[in-house]
Rosetta silent file (secondary structure, phi, psi, omega in degrees, C-alpha in Angstrom):
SEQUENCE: XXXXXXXXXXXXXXXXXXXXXXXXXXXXXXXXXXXXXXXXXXXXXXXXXXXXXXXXXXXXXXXXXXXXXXXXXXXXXXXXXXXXXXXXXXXXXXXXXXXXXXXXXXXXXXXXXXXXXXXXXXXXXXXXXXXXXXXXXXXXXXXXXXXXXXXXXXXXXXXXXXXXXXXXXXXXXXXXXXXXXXXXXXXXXXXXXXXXXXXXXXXXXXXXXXXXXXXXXXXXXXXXXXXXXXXXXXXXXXXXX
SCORE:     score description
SCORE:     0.000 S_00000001
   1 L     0.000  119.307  171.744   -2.748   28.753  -10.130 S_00000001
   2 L   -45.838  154.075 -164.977   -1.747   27.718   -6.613 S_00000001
   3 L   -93.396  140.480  176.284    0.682   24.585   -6.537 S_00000001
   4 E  -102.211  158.215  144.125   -1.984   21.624   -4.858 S_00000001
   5 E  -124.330  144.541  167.286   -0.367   18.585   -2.537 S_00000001
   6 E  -108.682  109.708 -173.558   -0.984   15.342   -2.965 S_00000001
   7 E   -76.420  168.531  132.024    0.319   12.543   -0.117 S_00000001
   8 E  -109.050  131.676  134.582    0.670    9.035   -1.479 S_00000001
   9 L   175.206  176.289 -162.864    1.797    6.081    0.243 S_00000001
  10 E   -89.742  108.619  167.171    1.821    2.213    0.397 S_00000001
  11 L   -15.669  138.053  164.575   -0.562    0.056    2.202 S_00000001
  12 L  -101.151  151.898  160.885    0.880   -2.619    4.499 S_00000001
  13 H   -74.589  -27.436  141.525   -1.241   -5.413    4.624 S_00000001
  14 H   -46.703    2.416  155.262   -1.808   -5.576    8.048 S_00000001
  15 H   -66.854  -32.343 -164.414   -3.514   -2.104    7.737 S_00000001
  16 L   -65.623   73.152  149.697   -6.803   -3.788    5.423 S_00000001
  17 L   -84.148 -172.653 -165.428   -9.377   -4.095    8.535 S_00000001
  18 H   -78.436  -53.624 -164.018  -12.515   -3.909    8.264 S_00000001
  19 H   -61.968    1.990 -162.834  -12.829   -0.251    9.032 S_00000001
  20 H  -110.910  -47.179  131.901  -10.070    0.998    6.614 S_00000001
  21 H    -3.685  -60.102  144.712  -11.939   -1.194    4.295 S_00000001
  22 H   -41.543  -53.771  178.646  -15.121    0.913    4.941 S_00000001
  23 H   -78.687  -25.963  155.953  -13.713    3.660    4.027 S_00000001
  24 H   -74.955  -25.827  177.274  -12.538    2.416    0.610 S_00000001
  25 L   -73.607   17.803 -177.927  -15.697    0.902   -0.036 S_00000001
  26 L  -126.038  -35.309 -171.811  -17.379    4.381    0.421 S_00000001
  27 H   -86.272  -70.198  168.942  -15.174    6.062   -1.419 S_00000001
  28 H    -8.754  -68.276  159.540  -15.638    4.190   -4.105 S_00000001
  29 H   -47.776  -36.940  176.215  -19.146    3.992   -3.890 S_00000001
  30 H   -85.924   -9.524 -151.654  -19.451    8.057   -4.360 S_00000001
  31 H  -124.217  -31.162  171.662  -17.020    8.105   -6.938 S_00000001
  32 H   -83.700  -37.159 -177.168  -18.524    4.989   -9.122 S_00000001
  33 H   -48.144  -86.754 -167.828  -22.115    7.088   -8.327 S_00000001
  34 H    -9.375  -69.857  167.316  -20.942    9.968   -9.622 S_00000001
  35 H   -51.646  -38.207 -169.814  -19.228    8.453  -13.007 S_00000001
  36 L  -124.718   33.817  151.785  -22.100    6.914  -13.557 S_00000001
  37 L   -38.497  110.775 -174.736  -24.729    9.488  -12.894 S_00000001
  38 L    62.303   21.750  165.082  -27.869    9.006  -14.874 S_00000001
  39 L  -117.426  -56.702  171.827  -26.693    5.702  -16.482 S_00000001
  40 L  -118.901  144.992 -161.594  -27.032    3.786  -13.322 S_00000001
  41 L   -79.108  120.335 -173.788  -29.564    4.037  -10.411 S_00000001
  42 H   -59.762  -45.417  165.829  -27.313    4.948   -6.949 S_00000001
  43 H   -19.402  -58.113  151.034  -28.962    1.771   -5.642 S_00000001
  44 H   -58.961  -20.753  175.014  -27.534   -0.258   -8.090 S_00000001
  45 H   -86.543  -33.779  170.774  -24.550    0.929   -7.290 S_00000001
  46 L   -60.612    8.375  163.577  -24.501   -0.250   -3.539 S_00000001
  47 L   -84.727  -23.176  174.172  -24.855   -3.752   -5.111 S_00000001
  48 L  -118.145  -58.190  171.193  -21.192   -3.567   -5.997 S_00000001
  49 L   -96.603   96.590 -163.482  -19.877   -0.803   -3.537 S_00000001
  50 L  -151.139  107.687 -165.658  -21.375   -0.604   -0.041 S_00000001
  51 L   -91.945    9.744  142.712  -19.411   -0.211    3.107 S_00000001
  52 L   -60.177  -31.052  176.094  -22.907   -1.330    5.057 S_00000001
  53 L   -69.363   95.424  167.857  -22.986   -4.396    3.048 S_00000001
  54 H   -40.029  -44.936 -168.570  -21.135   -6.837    5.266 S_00000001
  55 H   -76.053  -43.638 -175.466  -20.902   -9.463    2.659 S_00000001
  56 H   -77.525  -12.801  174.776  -19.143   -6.801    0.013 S_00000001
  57 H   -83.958  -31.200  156.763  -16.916   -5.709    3.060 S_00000001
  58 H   -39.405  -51.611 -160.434  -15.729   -9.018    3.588 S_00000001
  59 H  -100.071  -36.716  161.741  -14.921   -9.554   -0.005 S_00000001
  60 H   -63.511  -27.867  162.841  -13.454   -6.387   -0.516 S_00000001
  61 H   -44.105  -53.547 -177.965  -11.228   -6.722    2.479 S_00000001
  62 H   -63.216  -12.932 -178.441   -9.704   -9.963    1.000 S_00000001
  63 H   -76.134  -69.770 -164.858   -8.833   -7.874   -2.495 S_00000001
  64 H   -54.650  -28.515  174.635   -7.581   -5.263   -1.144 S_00000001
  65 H   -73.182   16.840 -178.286   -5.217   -7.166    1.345 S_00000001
  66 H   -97.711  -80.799  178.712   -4.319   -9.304   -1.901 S_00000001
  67 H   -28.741  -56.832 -139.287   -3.075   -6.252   -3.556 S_00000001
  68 H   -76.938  -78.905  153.413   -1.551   -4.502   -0.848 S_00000001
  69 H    26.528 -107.577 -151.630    0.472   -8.430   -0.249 S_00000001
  70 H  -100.652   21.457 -166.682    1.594   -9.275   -3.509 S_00000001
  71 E  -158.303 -147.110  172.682    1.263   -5.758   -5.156 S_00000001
  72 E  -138.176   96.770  161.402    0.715   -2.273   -4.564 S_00000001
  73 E   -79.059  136.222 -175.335   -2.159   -0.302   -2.686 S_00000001
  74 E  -136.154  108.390 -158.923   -1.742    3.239   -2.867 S_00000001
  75 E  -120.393   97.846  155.406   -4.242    5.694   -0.534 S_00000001
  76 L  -111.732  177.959 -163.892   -3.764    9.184   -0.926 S_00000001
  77 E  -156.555  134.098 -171.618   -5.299   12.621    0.794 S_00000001
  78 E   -40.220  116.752  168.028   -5.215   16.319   -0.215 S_00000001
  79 E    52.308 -167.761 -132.996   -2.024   18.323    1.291 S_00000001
  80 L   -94.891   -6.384 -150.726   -0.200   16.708    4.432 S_00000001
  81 L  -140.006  176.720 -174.005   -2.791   16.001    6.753 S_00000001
  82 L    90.766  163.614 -174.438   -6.600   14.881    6.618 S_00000001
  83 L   -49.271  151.475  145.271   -8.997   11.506    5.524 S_00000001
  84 L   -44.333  151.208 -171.847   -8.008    9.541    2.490 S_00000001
  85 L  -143.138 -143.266 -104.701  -10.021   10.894   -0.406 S_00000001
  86 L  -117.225 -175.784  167.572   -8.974    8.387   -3.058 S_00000001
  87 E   172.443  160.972 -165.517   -6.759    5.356   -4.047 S_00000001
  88 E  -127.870  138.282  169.146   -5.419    2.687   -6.803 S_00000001
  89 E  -117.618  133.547 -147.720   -3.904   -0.763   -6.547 S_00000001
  90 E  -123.204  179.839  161.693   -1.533   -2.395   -9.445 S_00000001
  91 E   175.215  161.985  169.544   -0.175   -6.372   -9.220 S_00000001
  92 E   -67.919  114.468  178.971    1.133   -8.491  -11.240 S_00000001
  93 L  -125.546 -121.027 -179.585   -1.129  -10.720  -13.113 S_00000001
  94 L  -134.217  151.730 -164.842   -1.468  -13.139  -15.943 S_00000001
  95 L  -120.157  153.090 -178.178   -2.837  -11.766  -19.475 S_00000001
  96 L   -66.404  -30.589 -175.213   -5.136  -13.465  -21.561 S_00000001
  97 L  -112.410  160.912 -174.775   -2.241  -13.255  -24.645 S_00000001
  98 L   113.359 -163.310 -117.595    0.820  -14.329  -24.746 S_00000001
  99 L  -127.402  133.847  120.819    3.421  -17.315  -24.788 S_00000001
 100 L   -14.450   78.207 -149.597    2.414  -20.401  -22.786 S_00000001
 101 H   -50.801  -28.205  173.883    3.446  -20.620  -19.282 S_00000001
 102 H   -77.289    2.977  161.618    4.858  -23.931  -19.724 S_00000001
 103 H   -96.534   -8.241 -172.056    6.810  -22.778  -22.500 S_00000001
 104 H   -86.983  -40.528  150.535    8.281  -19.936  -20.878 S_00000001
 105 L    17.519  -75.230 -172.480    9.344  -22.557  -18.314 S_00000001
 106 L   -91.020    1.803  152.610   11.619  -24.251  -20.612 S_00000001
 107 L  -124.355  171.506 -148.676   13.772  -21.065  -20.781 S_00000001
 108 L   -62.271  136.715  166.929   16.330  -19.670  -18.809 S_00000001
 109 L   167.854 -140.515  176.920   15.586  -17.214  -15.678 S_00000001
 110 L  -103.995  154.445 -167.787   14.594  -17.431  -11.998 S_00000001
 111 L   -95.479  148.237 -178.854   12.997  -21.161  -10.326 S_00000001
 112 L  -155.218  171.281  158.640   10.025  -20.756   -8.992 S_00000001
 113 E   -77.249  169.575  177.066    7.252  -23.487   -8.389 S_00000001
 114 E  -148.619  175.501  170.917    5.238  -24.269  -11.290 S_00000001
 115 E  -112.160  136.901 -177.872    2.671  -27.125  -11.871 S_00000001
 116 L  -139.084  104.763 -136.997    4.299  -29.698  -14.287 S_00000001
 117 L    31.483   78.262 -162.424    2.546  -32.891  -15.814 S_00000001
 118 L    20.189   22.566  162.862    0.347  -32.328  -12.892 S_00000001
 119 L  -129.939 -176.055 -168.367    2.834  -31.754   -9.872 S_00000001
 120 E   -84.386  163.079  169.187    4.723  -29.555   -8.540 S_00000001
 121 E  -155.651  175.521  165.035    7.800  -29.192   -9.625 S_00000001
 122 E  -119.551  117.747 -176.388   10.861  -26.112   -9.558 S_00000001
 123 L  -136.617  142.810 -164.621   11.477  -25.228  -12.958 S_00000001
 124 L   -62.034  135.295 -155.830   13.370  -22.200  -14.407 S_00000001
 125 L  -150.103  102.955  142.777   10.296  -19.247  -15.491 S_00000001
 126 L   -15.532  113.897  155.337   11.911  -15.779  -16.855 S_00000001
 127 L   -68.242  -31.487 -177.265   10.755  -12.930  -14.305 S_00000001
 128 L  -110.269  116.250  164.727   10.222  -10.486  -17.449 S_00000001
 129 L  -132.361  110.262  163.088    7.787  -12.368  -19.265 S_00000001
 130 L    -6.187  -97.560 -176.366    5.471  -11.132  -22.225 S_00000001
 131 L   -45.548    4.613  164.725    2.257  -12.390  -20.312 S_00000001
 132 L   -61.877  120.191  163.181    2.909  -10.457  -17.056 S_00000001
 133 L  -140.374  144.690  171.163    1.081   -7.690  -17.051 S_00000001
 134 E   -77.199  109.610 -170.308    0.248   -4.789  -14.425 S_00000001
 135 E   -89.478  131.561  152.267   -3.242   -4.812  -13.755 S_00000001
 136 L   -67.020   95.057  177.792   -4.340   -1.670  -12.910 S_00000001
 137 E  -142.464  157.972 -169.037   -7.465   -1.492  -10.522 S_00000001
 138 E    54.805   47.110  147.599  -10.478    0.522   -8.513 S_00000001
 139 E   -35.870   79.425 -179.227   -8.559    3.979   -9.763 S_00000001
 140 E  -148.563  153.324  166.689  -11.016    5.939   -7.850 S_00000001
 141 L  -126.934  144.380 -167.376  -11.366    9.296   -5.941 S_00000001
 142 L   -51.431  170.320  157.402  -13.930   11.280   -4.385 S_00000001
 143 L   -36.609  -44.553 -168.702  -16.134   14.008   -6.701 S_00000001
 144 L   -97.580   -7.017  169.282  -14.764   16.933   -4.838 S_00000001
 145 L   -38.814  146.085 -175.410  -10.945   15.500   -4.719 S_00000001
 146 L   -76.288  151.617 -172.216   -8.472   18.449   -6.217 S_00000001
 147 L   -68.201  153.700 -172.649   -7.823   17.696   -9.951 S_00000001
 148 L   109.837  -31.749 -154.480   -4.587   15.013  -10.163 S_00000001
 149 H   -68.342  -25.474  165.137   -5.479   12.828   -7.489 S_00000001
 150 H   -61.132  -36.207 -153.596   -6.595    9.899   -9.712 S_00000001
 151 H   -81.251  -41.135  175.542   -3.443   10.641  -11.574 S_00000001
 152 H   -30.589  -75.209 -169.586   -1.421   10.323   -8.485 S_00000001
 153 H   -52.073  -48.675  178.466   -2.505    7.125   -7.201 S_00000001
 154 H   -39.726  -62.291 -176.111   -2.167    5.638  -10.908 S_00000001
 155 H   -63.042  -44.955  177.682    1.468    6.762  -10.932 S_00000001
 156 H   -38.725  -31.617 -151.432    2.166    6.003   -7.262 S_00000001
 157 L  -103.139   -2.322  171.195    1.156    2.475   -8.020 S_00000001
 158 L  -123.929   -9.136 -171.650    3.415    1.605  -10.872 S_00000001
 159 L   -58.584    2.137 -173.568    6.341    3.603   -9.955 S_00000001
 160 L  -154.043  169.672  174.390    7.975    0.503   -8.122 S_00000001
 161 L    59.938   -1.713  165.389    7.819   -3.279   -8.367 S_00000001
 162 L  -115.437  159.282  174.578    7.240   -3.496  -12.668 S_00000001
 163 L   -88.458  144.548  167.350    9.904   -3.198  -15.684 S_00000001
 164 L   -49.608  -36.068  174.755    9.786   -0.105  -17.279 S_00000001
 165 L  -112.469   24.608  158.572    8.265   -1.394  -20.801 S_00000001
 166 L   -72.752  141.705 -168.548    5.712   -3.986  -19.040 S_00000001
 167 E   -97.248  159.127 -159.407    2.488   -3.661  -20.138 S_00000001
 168 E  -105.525  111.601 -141.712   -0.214   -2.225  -18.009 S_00000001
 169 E  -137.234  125.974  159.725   -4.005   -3.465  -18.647 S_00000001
 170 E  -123.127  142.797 -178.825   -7.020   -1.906  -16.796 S_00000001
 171 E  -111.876  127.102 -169.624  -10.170   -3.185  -17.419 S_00000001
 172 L  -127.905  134.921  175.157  -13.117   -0.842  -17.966 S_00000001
 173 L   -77.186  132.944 -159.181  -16.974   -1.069  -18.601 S_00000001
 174 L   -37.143  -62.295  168.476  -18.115    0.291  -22.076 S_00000001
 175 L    18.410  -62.932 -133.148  -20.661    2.427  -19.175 S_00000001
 176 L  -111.707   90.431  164.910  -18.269    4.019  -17.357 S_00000001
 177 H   -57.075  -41.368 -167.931  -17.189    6.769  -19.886 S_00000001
 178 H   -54.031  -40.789 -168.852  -15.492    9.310  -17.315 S_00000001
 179 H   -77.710  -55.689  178.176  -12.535    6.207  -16.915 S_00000001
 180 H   -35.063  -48.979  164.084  -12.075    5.548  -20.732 S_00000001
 181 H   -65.546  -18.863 -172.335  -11.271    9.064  -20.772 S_00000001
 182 H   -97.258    4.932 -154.131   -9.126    9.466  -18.149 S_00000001
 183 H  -120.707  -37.989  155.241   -7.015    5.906  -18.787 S_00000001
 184 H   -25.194  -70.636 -160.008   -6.829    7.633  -22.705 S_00000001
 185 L   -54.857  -27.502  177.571   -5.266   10.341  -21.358 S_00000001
 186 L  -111.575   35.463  155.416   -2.433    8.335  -19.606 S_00000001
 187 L    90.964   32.353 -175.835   -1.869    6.946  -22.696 S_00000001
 188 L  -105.649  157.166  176.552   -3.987    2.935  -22.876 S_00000001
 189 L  -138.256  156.626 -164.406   -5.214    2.237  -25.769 S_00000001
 190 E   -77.370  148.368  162.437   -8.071   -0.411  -26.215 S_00000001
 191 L  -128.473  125.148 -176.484   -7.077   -4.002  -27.295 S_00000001
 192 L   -80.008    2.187  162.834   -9.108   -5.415  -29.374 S_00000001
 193 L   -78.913  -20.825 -165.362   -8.386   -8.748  -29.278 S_00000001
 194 L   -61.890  168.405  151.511   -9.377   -9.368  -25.606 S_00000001
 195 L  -155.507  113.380 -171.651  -13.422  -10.120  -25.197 S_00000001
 196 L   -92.501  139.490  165.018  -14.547  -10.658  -22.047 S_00000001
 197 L   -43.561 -168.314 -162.343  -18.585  -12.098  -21.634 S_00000001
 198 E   -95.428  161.718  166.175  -21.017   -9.363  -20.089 S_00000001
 199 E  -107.710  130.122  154.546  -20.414   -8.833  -16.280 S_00000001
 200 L   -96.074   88.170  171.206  -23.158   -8.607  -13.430 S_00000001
 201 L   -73.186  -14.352 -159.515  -21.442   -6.081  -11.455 S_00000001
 202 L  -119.004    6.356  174.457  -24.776   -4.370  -10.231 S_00000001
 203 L   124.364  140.911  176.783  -26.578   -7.507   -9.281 S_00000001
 204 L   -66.850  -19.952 -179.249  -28.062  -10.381  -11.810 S_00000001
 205 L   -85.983  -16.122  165.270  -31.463   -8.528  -11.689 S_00000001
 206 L  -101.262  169.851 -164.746  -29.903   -5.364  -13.292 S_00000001
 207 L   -42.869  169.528  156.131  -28.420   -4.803  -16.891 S_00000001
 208 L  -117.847  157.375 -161.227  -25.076   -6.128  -17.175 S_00000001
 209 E  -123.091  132.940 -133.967  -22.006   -4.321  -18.329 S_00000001
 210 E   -89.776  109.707 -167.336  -20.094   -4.711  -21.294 S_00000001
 211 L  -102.199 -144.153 -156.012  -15.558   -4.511  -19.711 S_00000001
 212 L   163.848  123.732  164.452  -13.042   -3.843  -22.594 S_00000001
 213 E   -95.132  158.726  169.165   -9.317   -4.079  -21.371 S_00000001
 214 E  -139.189  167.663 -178.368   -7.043   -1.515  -22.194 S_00000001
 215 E  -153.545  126.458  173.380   -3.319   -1.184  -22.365 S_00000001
 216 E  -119.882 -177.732 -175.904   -0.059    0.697  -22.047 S_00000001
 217 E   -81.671  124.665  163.096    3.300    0.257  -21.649 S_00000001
 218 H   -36.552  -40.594 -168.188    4.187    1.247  -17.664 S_00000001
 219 H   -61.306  -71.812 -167.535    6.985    3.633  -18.941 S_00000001
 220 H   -48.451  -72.788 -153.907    4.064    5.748  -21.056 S_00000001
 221 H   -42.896  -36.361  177.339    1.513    5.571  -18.156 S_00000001
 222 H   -92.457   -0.539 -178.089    3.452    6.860  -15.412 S_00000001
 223 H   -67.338  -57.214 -178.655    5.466    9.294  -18.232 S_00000001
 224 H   -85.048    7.994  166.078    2.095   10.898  -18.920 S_00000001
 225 H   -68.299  -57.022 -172.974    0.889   10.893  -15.137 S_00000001
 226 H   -71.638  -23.810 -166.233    3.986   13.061  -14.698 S_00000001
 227 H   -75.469  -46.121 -174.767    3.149   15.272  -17.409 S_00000001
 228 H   -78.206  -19.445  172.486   -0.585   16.045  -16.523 S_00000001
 229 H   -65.071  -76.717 -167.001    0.881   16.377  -12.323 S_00000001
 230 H   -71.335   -1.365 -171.914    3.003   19.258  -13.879 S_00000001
 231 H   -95.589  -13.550  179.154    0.842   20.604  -16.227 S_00000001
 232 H   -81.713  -24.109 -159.072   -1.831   20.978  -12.972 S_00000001
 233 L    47.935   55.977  153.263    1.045   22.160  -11.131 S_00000001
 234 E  -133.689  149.693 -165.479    0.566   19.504   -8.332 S_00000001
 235 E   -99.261  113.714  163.574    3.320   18.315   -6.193 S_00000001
 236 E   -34.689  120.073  104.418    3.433   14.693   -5.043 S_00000001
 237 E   -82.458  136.385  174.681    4.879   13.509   -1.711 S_00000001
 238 E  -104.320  148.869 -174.199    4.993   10.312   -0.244 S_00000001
 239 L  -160.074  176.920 -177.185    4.669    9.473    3.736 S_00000001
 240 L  -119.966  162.940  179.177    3.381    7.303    6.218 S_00000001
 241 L  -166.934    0.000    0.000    0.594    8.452    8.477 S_00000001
């Protein structure tokens, strides 16, 4: 089996225009069709991914320049040269479980603001906290993308900015089978305490879809990312272009 490449690299936020923007919203759009071929109507799917849709280009602009900001965007494209063909974005966020932030507060670590009896205040809040967790999100690559490339971005996107045993949560619709398998595979497991209400991702006039978080430890996720990269025999590089 021929060795594949895969580029990665990291968003700036000044890159998220609208037209860069387009192009993830498209990519998306073929790649949530795809997964969810003959569950959902492609129509429905341009209700949540549509880089014609002004109003979802708008609002997708502001994510993704959220991520790439206080997180990580990650855009990769087949060998050294050519379009993006997929990409993933991680950040830090806040978890449904865990300790009270205003208890975590009250022990020792790095000041930060916080809100405290309703102001602001600077109070010392532990950077490695239990209720941090790296959300994983939009993992997605085109249909015809070389096998790895989801795996890529995933790894690309946790390899910097998280502790090694922080846990990693992506949230996935019961629906969308293709990602429960592939988020399996780098080692999440479901947790079964979260329960989120139903979502209307495809528009309030179609069904709504049931999301389920799942979760691993960072360490496992990008440990078995490397394992399934070498077991494909594809080689990673990162650049700017």
């Amino acid at each position: 089996m021929a060795e594949t490449l895969i580029t990665t690299r990291k968003v700036k936020p000044y890159e998220v225009g609208l037209g860069f923007t387009r192009d993830l919203q498209g990519i998306a759009q073929e790649a949530w069709t795809a997964a969810l071929d003959g569950i959902r109507d492609p129509d429905e799917i341009k209700r949540a991914f549509n880089p014609n849709d002004p109003v979802l280009v708008t609002e997708a602009q502001k994510q993704y320049k959220a991520f790439a900001r206080h997180g990580r965007l990650i855009v990769a494209r087949e060998g050294g040269y050519g379009p993006t063909i997929a990409y993933a974005m991680a950040r830090n966020d806040v978890s449904p479980k865990g300790p009270d932030p205003l208890s975590l507060a009250l022990r020792t670590g790095k000041r930060t603001l916080a809100v405290v009896h309703n102001h602001l205040d600077v109070v010392p809040i532990p950077l490695k906290i239990r209720n941090v967790v790296a959300w994983e999100k939009h993992v997605v690559a085109k249909p015809d993308a070389p096998k790895g490339m989801g795996t890529a971005v995933v790894k690309a996107s946790l390899e910097e900015d998280f502790y090694p045993d922080q846990e990693s949560a992506a949230y996935i619709d019961d629906e969308n089978e293709q990602s429960r398998e592939f988020f399996a595979g780098l080692g999440y497991k479901l947790d079964e305490k979260y329960v989120k209400p139903p979502v209307y991702r495809f528009g309030e006039e179609n069904d709504p879809t049931t999301q389920r978080r799942y979760i691993a430890p960072v360490q496992v996720a990008i440990g078995r990312a490397a394992a399934i990269l070498a077991e494909l025999d594809v080689q990673v590089s990162t650049a700017q272009w």
